[in-house]
N, C-alpha and C positions, 0 to 999 in steps of 0.2 A: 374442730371447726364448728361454729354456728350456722346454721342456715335454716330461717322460718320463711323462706317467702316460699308462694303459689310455685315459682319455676324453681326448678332446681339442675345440676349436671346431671345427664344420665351416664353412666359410667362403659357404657355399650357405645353409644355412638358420636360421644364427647358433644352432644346437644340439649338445646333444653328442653325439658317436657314440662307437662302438665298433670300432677295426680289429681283424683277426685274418688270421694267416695260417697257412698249415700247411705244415710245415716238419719238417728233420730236428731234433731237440733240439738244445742249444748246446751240448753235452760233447760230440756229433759231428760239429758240422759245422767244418770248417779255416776260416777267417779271418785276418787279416791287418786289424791296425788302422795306418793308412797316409793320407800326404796324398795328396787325390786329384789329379788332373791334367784342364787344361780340359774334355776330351771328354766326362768323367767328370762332370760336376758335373750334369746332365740325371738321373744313376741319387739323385743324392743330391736334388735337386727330384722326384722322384719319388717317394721316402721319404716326404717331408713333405706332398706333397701326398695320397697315401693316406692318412695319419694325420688330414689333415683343417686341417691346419695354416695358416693366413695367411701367405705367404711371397712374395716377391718373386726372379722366376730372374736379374734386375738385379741386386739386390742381392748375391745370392750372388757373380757371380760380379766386381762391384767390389770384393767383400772376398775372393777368390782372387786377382786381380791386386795387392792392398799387401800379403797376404801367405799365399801359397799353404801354407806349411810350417804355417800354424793352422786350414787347413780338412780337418780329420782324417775318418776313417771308418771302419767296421768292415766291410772288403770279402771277401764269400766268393769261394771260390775258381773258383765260378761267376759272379764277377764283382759279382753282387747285391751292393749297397747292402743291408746290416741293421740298423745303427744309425750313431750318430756324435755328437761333439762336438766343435765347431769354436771355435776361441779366437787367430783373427786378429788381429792389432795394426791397429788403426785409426786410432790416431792416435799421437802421440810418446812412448811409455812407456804408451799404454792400448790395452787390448784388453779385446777384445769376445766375451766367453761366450757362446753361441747355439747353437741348433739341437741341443742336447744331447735324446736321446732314442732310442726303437729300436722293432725290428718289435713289435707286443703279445706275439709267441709267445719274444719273447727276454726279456720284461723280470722283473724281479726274480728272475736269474739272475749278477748278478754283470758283465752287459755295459756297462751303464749306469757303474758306478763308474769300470770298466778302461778305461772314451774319456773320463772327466771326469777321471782321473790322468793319462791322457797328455794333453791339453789344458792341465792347470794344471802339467803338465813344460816347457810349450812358453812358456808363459804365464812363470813364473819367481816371481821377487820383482818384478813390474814391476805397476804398477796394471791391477786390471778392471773390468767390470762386466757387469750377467745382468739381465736381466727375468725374470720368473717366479713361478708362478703361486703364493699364499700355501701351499699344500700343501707344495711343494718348496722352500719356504723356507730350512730346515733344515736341506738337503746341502750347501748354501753357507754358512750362519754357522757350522756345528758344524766342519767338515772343513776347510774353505778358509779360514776367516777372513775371509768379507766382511762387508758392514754394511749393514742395512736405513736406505733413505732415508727422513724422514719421510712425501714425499709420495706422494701414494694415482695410482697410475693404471689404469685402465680397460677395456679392449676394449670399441668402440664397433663395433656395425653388427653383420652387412651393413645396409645401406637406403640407399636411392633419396634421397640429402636434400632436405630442401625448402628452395628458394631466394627463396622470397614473404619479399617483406617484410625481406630481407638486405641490408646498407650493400652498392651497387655503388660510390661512391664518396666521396673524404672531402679536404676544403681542407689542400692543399700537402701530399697525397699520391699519388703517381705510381705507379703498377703498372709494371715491365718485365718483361718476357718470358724474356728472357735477362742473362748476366753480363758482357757485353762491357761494359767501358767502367769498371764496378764492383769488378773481381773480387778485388779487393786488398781493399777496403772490404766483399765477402761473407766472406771469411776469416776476416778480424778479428774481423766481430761472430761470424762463428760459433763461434771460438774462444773468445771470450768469455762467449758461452752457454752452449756445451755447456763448459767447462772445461778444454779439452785441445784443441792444435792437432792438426783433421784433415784437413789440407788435402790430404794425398796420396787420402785418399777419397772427400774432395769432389770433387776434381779428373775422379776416374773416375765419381761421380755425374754429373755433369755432362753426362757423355758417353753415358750409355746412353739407348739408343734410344727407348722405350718410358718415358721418366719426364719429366716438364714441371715446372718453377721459374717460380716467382712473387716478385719481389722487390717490397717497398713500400721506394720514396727518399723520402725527406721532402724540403722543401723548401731544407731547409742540405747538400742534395747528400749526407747519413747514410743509412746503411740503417737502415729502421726495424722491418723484419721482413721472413721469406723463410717460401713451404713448397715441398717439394716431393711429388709424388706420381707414383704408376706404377702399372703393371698388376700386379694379382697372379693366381696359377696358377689358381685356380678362377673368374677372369671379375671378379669384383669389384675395384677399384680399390684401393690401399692408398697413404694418405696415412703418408707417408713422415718427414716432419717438417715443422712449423709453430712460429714464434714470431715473436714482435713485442714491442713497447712500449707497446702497449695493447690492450684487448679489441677496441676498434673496427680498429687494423687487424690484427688475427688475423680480425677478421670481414670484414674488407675481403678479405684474401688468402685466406681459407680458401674463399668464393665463390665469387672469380676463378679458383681449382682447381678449383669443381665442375663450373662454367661452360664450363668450356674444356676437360677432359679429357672426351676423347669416350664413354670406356664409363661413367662414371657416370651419364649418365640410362637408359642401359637397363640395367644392370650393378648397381649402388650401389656401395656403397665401407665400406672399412675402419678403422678407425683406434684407437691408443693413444694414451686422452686423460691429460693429466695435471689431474686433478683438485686445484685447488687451494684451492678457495670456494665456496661455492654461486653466487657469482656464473661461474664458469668452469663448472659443471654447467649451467645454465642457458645458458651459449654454444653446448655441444654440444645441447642440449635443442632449441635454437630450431633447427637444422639436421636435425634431428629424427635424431639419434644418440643412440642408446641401449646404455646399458651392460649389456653378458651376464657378464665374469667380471673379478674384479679380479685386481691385477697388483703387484708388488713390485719395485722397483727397487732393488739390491744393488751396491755396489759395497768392494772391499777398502780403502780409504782414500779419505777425503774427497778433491773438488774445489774449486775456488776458480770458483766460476760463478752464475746464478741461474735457478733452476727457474722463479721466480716469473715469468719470460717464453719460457715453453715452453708450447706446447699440444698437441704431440703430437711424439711419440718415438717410434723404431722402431728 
């Protein structure tokens, strides 16, 4: 997701704040906009977590290992992290816009454009795409040439969901745990969903420590929907992604993630819904997730895939 303005979500009390920091001016202080390097990536979760941001340190750093040279940053010479745009290839010819934003005491100074030019240098003529908030709409269609996707999604939560009353189970459909046995047939459909093979970041999803998968197999041995979910920096869980073949088992698996990851009943949990119908508002409704800001999904040229079996994206 993108987010450079002054306010942002805070991920504690689903409101918006206000950072600030006090600092030399940007016309004095030395920087260096630069990929960062592992050790490094804790001062860049750090950024976003002051701003207030929903962010997974998972996630970050499965998209430093497929492609370090796109996780850029505006590094002082005291080392601080003060702003950054990161535009990682994620999958075969796509990459992934995000994290684009800066300290409050830098922004609308000119920082903001100079990390989203070197990002869209690194980026090229190869396909992207950006989340981001309808406000910032605009620095992506006007400049970049991306394209607003019809469908509407969301930030849901924080909150505690509620599980009364949730399909635990459903005829000649299987929950697994893990991808052993499948993982050729998790690719596939995931390729097929999201539009673009990611298997190089699946593969490092898979592996981080702190995130838990949920596959639903039908009974013709198909995958019929997967999500995954993990910790994020301020304690609350962030559901990571969710889809399936029908609402019942998005409801099926989206349960068995709330059930089973340990900090959402004391913690709650996060998530970007893609709102498609009232009948999918009312899926996130019954989990009792509630929407605080809406969200624009951007990307430079079309995919070949179908949203209509997405329920959450991140």
């Amino acid at each position: 997701m993108s987010l450079s303005s002054a306010a942002s979500c805070d991920s504690r009390e689903g409101v918006i704040v206000r950072v600030s920091c006090v600092a030399l001016p940007l016309k004095d202080r030395k920087y260096t906009i630069r990929e960062l390097q592992l050790e490094e990536l804790p001062l860049l979760v750090g950024l976003w977590k002051s701003i207030g941001f929903m962010i997974s340190t998972d996630l970050i750093e499965s998209m430093w290992k497929c492609d370090k040279a796109g996780m850029l940053a505006a590094v002082a010479e005291d080392g601080e992290v003060i702003g950054s745009c990161c535009s990682p290839f994620v999958g075969e010819g796509m990459a992934k816009l995000c994290l684009h934003g800066t300290q409050l005491c830098y922004r609308n100074q000119g920082l903001g454009t100079e990390l989203a030019t070197r990002a869209m240098e690194h980026i090229g003529d190869a396909n992207a795409y950006t989340l981001c908030i309808p406000e910032h709409e605009h620095i992506y269609l006007n400049k970049y040439q991306f394209n607003v996707s019809p469908r509407i999604f969301q930030i849901l939560g924080p909150a505690v969901p509620r599980l009364a009353g949730v399909i635990n189970q459903l005829p000649g459909v299987r929950v697994l745990d893990s991808e052993r046995g499948v993982r050729e047939l998790l690719m596939d459909y995931d390729t097929e969903i999201v539009g673009f093979n990611r298997t190089a970041l699946m593969d490092r999803m898979l592996k981080e420590k702190n995130t838990m998968l949920r596959i639903a197999l039908r009974e013709d041995n198909q995958i019929g929907g997967y999500g995954l979910i993990g910790d994020g920096v301020h304690g609350a869980a962030i559901v990571r992604h969710l889809s399936a073949d029908s609402i019942e088992i998005a409801e099926l698996l989206l349960g068995r993630l709330f059930r089973d990851f340990p900090s959402v009943a004391s913690r709650g949990v996060w998530a970007v819904g893609c709102i498609q119908s009232y009948e999918s508002h009312s899926f996130f409704k019954k989990f009792n997730l509630k929407s605080i800001h809406e969200m624009k999904l951007l990307r430079r040229r079309g995919v070949d895939n179908d949203l209509s079996r997405v329920y959450v994206f991140y």
